[in-house]
C-alpha positions in Angstrom: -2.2 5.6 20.3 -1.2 1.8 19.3 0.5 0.8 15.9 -2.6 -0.6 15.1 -4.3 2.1 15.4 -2.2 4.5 13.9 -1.9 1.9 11.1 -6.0 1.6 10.7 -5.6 6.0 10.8 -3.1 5.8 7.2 -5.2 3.4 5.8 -8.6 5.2 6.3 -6.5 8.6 5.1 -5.5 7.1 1.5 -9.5 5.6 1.3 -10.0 9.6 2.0 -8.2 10.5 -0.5 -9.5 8.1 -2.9 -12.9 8.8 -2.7 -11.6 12.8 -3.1 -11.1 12.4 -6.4 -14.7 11.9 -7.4 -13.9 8.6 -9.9 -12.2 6.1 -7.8 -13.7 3.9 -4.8 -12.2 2.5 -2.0 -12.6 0.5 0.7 -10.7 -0.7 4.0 -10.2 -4.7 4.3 -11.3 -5.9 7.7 -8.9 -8.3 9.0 -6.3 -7.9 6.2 -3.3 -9.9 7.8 -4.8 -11.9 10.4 -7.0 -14.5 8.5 -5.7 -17.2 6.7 -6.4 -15.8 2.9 -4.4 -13.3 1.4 -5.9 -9.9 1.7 -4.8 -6.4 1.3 -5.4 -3.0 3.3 -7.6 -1.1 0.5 -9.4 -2.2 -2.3 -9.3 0.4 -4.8 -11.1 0.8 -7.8 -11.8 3.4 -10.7 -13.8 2.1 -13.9 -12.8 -2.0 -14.6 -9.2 -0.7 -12.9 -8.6 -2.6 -9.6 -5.4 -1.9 -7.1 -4.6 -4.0 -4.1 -2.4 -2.3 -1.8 -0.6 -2.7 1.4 0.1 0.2 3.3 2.6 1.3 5.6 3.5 4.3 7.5 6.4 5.2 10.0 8.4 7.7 11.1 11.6 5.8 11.4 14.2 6.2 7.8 13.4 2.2 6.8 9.9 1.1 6.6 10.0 -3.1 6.7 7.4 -5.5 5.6 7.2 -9.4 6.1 7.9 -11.6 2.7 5.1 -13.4 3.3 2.9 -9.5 3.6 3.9 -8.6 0.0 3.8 -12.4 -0.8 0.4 -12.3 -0.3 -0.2 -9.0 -1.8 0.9 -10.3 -5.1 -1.3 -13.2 -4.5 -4.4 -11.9 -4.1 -3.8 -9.3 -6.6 -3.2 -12.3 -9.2 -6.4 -14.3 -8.1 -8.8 -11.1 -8.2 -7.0 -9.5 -11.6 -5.6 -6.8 -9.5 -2.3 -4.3 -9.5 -0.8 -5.1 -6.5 0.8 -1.5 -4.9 3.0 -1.3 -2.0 2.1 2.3 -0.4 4.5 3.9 2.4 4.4 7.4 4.2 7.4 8.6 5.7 7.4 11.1 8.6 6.5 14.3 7.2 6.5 12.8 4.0 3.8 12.5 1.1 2.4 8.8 0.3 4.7 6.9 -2.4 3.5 4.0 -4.5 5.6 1.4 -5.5 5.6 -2.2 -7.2 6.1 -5.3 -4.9 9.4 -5.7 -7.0 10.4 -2.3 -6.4 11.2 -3.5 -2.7 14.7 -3.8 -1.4 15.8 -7.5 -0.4 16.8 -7.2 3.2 17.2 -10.6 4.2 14.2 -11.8 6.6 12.2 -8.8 5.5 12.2 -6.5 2.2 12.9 -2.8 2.8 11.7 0.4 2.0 13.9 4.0 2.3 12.5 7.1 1.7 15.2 7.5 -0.8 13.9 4.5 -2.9 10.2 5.4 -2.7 11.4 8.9 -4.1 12.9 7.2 -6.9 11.1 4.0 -7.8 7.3 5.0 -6.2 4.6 7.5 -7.4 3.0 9.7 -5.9 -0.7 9.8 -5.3 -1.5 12.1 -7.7 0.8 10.4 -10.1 -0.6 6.9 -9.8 -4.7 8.5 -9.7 -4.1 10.1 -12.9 -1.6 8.1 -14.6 -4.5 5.5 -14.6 
């Protein structure tokens, strides 16, 4: 299986497990990344609340994302009145949520650790109820 498709696999899992929980909606962005507007992976939305989120899973211990990714998260999450949410699965891990600002400055790239999603992200639960 490609990383594509493994990515397009995490992304349809989280609209899943939106749409579980009977009050919010979501839906995959096609083309998120390769057009020349700023797009997220899901849309999500529960009654006049809106998340834009970009999501990544690996199995390796740092998940990395382009500046310009989460740059463009927090774009279109300003234009369309959006949170924008940065969501990462680890290998055997549960799904964590964390703020754009939450991310670790590595340079080139910012930087996610399963050790920082534990303590700055949510969990799914968390963040579906919280709201």
């Amino acid at each position: 299986m490609s990383a594509k498709q493994k990515g397009c696999n995490a992304e349809r899992e989280l609209i899943h497990a939106f749409w579980q929980t009977k009050v919010w909606t979501a839906c995959r962005v096609a083309g998120s990344g390769s057009m020349k507007y700023p797009s997220p992976d899901i849309i999500a939305n529960k009654e006049g609340i809106c998340l834009a989120i970009e999501c990544k899973s690996c199995g390796d211990k740092y998940q990395y994302l382009e500046k310009r990714e989460v740059e463009e998260l927090i774009s279109y999450a300003k234009m369309s009145g959006a949170r924008p949410l940065v969501a990462v699965r680890f290998f055997r891990k549960d799904w964590r949520f964390l703020n754009p600002e939450d991310l670790n400055d590595a340079g080139i790239n910012l930087v996610v650790t399963p050790e920082l999603a534990e303590l700055k992200g949510c969990s799914f639960s968390e963040l579906t109820k919280s709201l």
